[in-house]
N, C-alpha and C positions, 0 to 999 in steps of 0.2 A: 200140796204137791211135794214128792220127794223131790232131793236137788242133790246131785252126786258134782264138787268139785274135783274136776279129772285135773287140776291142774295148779298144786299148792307148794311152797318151799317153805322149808324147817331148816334148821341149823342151832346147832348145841348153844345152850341159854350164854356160856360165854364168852361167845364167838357173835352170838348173833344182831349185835347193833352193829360188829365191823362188815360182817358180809352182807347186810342190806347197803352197807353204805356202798362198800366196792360193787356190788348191783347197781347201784344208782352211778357211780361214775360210768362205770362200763356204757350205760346209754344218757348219757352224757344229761341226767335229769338232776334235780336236786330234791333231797325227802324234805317233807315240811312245806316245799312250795309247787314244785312241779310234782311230784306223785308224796303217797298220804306219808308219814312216821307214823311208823307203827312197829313195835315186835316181830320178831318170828322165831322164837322157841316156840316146842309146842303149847306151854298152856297160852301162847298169844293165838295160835291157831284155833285153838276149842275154844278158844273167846270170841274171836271172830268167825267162830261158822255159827255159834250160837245164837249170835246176834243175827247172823244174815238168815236166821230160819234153814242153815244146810245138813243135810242127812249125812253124809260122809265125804270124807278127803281123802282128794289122793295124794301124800305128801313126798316129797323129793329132793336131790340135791344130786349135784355133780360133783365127778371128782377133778380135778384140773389139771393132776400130776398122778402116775399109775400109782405112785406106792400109798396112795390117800382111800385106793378104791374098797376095800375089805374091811378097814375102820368105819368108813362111812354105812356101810350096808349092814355092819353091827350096831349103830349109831341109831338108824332106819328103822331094824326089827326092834329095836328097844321101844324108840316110838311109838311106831302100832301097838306093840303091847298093851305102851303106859296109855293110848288114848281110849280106851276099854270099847275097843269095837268101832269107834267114831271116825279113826284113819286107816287107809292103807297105801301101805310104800311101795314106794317104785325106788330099786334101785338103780347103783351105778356101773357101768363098765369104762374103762379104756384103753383103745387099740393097741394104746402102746406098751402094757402090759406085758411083763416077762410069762404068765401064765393066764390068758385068758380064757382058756378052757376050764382052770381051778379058778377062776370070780365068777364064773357062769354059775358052778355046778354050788358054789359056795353062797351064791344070794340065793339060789331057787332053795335050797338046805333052810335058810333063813326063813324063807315063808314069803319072799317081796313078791309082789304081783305082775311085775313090770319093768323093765328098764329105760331112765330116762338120760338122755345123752345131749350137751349143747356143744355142737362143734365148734362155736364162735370162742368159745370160752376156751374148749379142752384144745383147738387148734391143728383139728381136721377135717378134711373135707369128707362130707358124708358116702362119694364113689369111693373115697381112693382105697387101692388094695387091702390096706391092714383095717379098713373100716366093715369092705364087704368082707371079709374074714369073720370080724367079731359077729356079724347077723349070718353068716353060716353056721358058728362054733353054738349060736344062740338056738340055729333051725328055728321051728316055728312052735315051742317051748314057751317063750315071752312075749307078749306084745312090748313093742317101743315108742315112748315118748319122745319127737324130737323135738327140740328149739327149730324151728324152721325160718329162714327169710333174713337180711337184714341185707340193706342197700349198700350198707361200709363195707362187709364182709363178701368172700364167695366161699365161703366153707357149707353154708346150707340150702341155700336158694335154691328154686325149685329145679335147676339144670341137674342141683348134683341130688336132688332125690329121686328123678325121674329116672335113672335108672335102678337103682334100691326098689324102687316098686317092682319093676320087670322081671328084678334077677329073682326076688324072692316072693312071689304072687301067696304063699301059703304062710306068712307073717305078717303080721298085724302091723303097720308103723301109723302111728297120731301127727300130723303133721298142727304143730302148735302155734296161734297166731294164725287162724286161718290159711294157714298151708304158709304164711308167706313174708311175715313182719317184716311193713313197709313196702312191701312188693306185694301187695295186694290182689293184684291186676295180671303181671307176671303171673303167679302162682295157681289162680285162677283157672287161666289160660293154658296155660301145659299141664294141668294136672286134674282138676274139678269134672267130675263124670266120668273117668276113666276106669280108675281098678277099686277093683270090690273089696282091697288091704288097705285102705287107705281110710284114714278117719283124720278129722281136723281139729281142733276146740278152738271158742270164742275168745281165748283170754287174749291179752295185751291188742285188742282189734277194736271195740266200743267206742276207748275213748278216741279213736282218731277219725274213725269215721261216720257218717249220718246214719241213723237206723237207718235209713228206704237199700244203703248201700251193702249194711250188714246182710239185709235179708236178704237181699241179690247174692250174696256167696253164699251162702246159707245154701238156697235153692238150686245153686249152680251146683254145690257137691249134691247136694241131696240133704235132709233134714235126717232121713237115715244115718248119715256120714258126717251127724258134728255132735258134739259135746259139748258141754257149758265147761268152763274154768276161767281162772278171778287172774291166775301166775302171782297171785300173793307173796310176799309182802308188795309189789307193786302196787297195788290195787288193793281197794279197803273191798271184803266179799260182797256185805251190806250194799254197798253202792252196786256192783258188779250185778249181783241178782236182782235188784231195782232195773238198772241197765236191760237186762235181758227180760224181763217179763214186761217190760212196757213196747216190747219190739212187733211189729204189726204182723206175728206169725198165728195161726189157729191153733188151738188150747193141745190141739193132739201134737202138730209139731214141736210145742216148747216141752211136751210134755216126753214127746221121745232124746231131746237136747238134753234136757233137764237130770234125765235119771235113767230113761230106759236101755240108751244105746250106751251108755257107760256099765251101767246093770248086767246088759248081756257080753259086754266086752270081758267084764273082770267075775261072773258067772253068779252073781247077786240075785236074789229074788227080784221079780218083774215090780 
């Protein structure tokens, strides 16, 4: 079975043991005991997809301050290059950008597939004005990866994506963490079987909750409407695809999870 991870982090080899660790405070875990140590430069990535038997990644990063966002997306296409067909990037925007019309025009110039955006981090909420801006100035040009959910925070949860769907029905947004990190249930609930822009992926969801529960969101959005991903370096892949192919779904549904609806997302052979 091909296996498309829609949902991987990279960051430059000398940087990258500090920003797994500020990931790991940020959710308040420790690497080594609470989630795996592990790398994330890329050849830690083509290490671990190789192991976990995965066909391609989707790699990413945020920018967390505007003037980081054009470095980073040069950073990104360097990446895909060096992983010789193996990844591809989703870059970065944000709102608060003195030119966000020139990072739009300047990642898609790049060759990135995608933009992936975590408001907990970057420190806006996904309604407010300068946000629905940026997914105007974007039109329906990118799909969007979001961080979605987190109980600490209200920058992403599913109140402020439920309008982002409405406004802009002819864009694509991934709502990551099962629409809802931590807010499960929430998320669910105001948003699963709605709009046909809406797409979810599995990562950071396995380990908290019971298969019998995964596949109940699963089925709620539709197996049409979710993606596999690991949000690596959280998560070792290896386990993560173990995790999901032991899940009690029929061979066709892990099989459109897995590779298909990512495939058609980002215009992949079938």
């Amino acid at each position: 079975m091909k296996i498309l991870d829609f949902h991987c982090h990279v960051y430059p080899h000398t940087i990258a043991d500090k920003a797994a660790e500020a990931v790991a405070r940020f959710y308040g875990v420790r690497r080594g005991t609470d989630i795996a140590e592990q790398g994330c430069a890329l050849a830690d990535v083509l290490q671990a997809q190789a192991e976990a038997g995965i066909t391609k990644t989707v790699i990413c990063s945020a920018a967390t301050v505007p003037h980081q966002v054009q470095h980073i997306n040069e950073f990104l296409a360097r990446k895909q290059a060096q992983s010789g067909g193996r990844c591809l990037s989703f870059g970065t925007l944000h709102p608060d950008s003195e030119d966000v019309a020139g990072d739009i025009d300047h990642l898609i110039d790049l060759g990135l597939h995608g933009v992936k955006l975590h408001p907990d981090m970057q420190r806006f909420a996904l309604d407010e004005p300068k946000a629905m801006r940026l997914y105007e100035l974007a039109g329906n040009r990118l799909p969007f990866l979001l961080h979605t959910g987190d109980s600490r925070y209200d920058f992403s949860n599913p109140e402020q994506l439920l309008p982002v769907l409405e406004e802009f029905p002819d864009t694509v947004f991934i709502g990551a963490h099962m629409g809802g990190y931590t807010v499960w249930e929430d998320a669910t609930r105001l948003l699963a079987g709605r709009f046909e822009n809406l797409y979810v992926d599995v990562s950071s969801t396995m380990f908290a909750l019971p298969p019998e529960k995964v596949v109940d969101l699963i089925h709620a959005y539709g197996p049409e409407h979710v993606l596999f991903g690991t949000d690596f370096p959280m998560w070792r892949q290896a386990d993560e695809v173990q995790h999901f192919l032991a899940l009690p779904l029929t061979p066709e549904e892990k099989q459109m999870i897995a590779w298909d609806n990512g495939a058609r997302l980002l215009g992949l052979e079938p």
